[in-house]
ZAMIKE-515719 format. One record per residue (C-alpha): y, x, z; residue in three letters. Coordinates in steps of 0.05 Angstrom, whole numbers, plus 5000, padded with zeros to 4 digits. Last residue first. Example, Ala and Ser with C-alpha at 12.3 -4.5 7.8 and 13.67 -1.06 7.14 Angstrom:
residues 2
497952735143SER491052465156ALA
END
This chain:
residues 459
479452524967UNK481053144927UNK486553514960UNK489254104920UNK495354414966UNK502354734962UNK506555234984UNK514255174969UNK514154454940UNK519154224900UNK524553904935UNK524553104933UNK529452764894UNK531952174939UNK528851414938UNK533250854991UNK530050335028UNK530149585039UNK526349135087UNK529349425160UNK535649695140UNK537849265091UNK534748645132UNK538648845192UNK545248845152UNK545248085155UNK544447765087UNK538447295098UNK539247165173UNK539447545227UNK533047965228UNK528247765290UNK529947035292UNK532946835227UNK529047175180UNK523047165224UNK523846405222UNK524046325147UNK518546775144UNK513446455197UNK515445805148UNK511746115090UNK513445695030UNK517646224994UNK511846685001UNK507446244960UNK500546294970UNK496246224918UNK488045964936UNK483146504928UNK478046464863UNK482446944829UNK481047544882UNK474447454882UNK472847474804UNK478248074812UNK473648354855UNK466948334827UNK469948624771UNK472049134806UNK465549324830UNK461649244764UNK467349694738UNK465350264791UNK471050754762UNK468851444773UNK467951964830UNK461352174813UNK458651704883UNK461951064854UNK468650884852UNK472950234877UNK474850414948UNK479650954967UNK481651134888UNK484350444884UNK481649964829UNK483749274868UNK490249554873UNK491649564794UNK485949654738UNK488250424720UNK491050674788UNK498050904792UNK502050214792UNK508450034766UNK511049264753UNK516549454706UNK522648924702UNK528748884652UNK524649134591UNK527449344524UNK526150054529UNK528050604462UNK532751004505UNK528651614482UNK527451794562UNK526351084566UNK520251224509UNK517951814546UNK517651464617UNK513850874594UNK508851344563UNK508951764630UNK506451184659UNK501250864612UNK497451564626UNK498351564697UNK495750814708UNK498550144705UNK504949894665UNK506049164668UNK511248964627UNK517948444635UNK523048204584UNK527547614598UNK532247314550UNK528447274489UNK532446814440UNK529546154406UNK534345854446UNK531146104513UNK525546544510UNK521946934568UNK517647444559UNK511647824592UNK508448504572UNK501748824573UNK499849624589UNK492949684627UNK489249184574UNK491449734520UNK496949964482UNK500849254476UNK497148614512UNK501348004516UNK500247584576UNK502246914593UNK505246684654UNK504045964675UNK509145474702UNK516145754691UNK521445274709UNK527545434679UNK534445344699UNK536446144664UNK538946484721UNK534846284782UNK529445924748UNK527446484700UNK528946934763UNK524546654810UNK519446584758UNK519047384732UNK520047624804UNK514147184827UNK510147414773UNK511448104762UNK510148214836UNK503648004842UNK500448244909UNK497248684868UNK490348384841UNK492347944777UNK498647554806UNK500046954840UNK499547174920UNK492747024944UNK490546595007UNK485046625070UNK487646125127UNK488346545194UNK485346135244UNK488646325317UNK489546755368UNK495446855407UNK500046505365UNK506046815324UNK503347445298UNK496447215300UNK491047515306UNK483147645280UNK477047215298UNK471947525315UNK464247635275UNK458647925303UNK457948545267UNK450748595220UNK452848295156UNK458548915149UNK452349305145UNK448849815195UNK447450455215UNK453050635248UNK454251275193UNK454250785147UNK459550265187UNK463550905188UNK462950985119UNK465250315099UNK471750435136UNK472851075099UNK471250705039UNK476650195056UNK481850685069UNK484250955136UNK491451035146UNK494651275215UNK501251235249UNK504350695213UNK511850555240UNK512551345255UNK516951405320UNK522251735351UNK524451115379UNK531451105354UNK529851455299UNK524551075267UNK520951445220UNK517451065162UNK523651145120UNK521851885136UNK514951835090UNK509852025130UNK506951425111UNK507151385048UNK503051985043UNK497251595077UNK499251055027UNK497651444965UNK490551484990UNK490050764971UNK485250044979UNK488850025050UNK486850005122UNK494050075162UNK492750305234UNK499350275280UNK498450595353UNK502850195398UNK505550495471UNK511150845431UNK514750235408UNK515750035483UNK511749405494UNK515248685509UNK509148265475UNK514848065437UNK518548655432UNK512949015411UNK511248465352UNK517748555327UNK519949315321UNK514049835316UNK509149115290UNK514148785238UNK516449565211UNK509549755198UNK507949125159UNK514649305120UNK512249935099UNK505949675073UNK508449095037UNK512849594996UNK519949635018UNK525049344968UNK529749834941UNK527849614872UNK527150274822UNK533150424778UNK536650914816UNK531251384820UNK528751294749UNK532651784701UNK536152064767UNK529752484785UNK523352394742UNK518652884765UNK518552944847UNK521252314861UNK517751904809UNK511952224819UNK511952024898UNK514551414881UNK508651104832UNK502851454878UNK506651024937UNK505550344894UNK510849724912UNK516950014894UNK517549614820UNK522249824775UNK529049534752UNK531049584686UNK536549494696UNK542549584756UNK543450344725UNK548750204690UNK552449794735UNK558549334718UNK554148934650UNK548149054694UNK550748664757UNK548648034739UNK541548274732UNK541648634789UNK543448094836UNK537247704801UNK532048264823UNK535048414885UNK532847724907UNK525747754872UNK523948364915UNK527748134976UNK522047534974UNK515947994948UNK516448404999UNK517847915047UNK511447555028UNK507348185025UNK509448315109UNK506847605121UNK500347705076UNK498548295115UNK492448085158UNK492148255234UNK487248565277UNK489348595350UNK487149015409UNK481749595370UNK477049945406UNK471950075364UNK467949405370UNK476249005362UNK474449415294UNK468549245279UNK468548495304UNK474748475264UNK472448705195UNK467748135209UNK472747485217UNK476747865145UNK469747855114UNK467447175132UNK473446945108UNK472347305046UNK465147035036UNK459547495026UNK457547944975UNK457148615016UNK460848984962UNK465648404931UNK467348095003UNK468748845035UNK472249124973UNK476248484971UNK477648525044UNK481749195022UNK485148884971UNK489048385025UNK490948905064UNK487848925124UNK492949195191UNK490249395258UNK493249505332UNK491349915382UNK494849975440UNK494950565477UNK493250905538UNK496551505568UNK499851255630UNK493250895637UNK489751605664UNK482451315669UNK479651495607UNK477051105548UNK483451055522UNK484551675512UNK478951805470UNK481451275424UNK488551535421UNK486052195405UNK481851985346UNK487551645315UNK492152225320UNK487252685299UNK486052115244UNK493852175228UNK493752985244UNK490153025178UNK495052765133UNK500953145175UNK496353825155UNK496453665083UNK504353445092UNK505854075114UNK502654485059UNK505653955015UNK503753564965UNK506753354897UNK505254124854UNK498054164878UNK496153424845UNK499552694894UNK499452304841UNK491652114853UNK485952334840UNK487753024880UNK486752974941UNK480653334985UNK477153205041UNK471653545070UNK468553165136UNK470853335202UNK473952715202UNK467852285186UNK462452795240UNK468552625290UNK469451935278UNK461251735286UNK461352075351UNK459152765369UNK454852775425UNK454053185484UNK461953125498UNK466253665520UNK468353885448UNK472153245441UNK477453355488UNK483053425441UNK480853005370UNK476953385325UNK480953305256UNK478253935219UNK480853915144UNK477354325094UNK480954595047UNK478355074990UNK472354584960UNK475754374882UNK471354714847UNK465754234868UNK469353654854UNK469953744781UNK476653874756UNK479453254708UNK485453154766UNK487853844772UNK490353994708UNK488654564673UNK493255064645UNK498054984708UNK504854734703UNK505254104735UNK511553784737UNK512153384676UNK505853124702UNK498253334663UNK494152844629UNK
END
């Protein structure tokens, strides 16, 4: 199903893979060429890569951003080379972030234990190089919390504001990047301002965690490991810039199968690294419990918006959320009744196809919902293009539903019950309502400009 942008006879996401070979991407890292070898990176980055299974088709990407894609593992390549060398002024320090998604690929694919996932994933890493390995729950529970928060504001506001609901989720990258390309004012103002989990991670270890192990910004090179390609174009994003610093918060993204490819190209499994145990933003290293956020996969934003605000505004206490499937298992919707009246109306719309049918019928002004949970991939996060497909490039459903059995089996976290939070909130962004937390947790969407010369990447 083609955009509303694309205007080519075919689309570019049903051609086959081998018609799509025109780029290929060198990312050789300076300094490379010298050695007898070529590592493990170099033969991955100097690997064809192509994008176009997700949003982000010839008429979304850039020229520019093509070639600020591949500078990211140039980037990351660099900064391991360097640090190898004896010029310290030039050294780095490395720091990784899991999403939560990822370490189900890991835990589904290998079949072993998350835990024991998250404590390998580590070894690896820390094995590459890496200084700290952290988990994103903390940087999900914010997201979740301003999330909620703006959710209820707008909802008293929509009688004053017509554009206060429905409100959209801002969660998915390939959901933004089509939205500001395609859709414009109809959606733009309407989608929560609320930095994705991502975005905020970036922002906790550029601005927080260097002050308090008392490192200029630009010493720390951020690696995000995500389910997504979408988030590698997230991150160039220029809410990801910090101008002050004259920094990007994430500097490179690597997805799960690009991680899992490495270990191939090793020689070995996930069941072969000695296992470490990965940090803590608040101690120096410690046991980080393994939880889930209520939800089916995503970090579960529907959820915790939808209970926050039945208690919030209406007194009541919702304890289980039942779905009610509409089109098809991808497109399912939530209410709330009070009186024998529905008062709260929430979907979940995933995948392109689902998409653009929830954009026709608000073009028609025929949309009851307050909330949209948005995502690009069919399935959710679990079912991101960087991780859940098999050699053909198609949905591995055995995979996935490995997954979600994972997934569900986790103890829920609730981010309201996070104490780190509360004292981030206070300590490092000045309360609740302080202008700090606009400017670091919540961001603004623009219509891009279309784009002068473009690029078909298939990853």
């Amino acid at each position: 199903m083609k955009c509303d942008k694309c205007t080519k006879k075919e689309c570019s996401k049903k051609r086959k893979n081998d018609e799509n070979a025109s780029l290929i991407i060198d990312t050789r890292s300076p300094g490379a060429s010298d050695r007898d070898e070529e590592s493990e990176f170099h033969k991955l980055a100097n690997a064809k890569i192509f994008l176009s299974d997700c949003l982000a088709c010839e008429n979304c990407l850039t020229s520019m951003e093509s070639q600020r894609i591949a500078g990211q593992c140039q980037e990351f390549l660099t900064a391991l080379d360097l640090n190898q060398r004896c010029d310290e002024s030039k050294h780095k320090v490395l720091v990784v972030s899991i999403s939560p998604q990822s370490v189900m690929y890991f835990a589904a694919k290998h079949s072993i234990s998350v835990s024991d996932v998250m404590q390998r994933l580590s070894g690896f890493l820390k094995s590459l190089g890496a200084h700290y390995v952290f988990n994103m729950m903390l940087a999900a529970d914010f997201s979740l919390l301003e999330s909620q928060r703006e959710f209820v504001q707008r909802f008293y506001q929509r009688s004053q504001n017509q554009h206060a609901l429905p409100m959209f989720a801002s969660a998915c990258p390939g959901w933004i990047r089509y939205a500001e390309k395609a859709l414009g004012s109809l959606v733009l103002p309407h989608i929560s301002t609320a930095k994705s989990p991502h975005q905020v991670m970036g922002s906790l270890i550029k601005d927080y965690f260097a002050k308090k192990q008392q490192l200029p910004p630009e010493k720390i090179f951020h690696v995000v490991i995500t389910p997504c390609y979408d988030k590698k174009l997230e991150a160039l994003g220029e809410d990801f810039y910090s101008s002050v610093h004259k920094i990007q918060d994430v500097d490179c993204v690597l997805t799960s199968g690009e991680i899992e490819q490495m270990m191939d190209q090793k020689g070995f499994q996930l069941t072969d690294v000695e296992p470490t145990a990965l940090d803590n933003l608040f101690e120096e290293i410690g046991d980080i419990g393994i939880s889930r956020h209520d939800g089916r996969g995503s970090d579960g934003f529907l959820e915790h918006i939808f209970k926050y605000a039945a208690k919030e505004i209406f007194g009541i206490e919702v304890k289980e959320i039942i779905y009610k499937t509409l089109r098809n298992k991808d497109f399912q919707e939530v209410t709330l009744e009070k009186d024998g009246e529905i008062v709260l109306q929430f979907a979940a719309t995933y995948g392109f196809r689902n998409i653009q049918n929830m954009v026709h019928k608000l073009k028609k002004g025929k949309f009851p919902y307050h909330f949209i949970e948005v995502l690009a991939c069919p399935g959710g996060c679990l079912n991101g293009k960087g991780q859940a497909m098999t050699e053909d490039r198609k949905m591995d459903k055995d995979l996935l539903h490995r997954m979600e059995e994972m997934y569900s089996s986790l103890p829920v976290h609730v981010p309201e019950a996070n104490l780190h939070v509360q004292t981030l909130y206070q300590q490092w962004l000045e309360g609740r309502n302080s202008t700090k937390v606009r400017e670091v947790l919540h961001k603004q969407y623009h219509v891009l400009s279309e784009a002068l010369t473009s690029v078909d990447i298939k990853w």
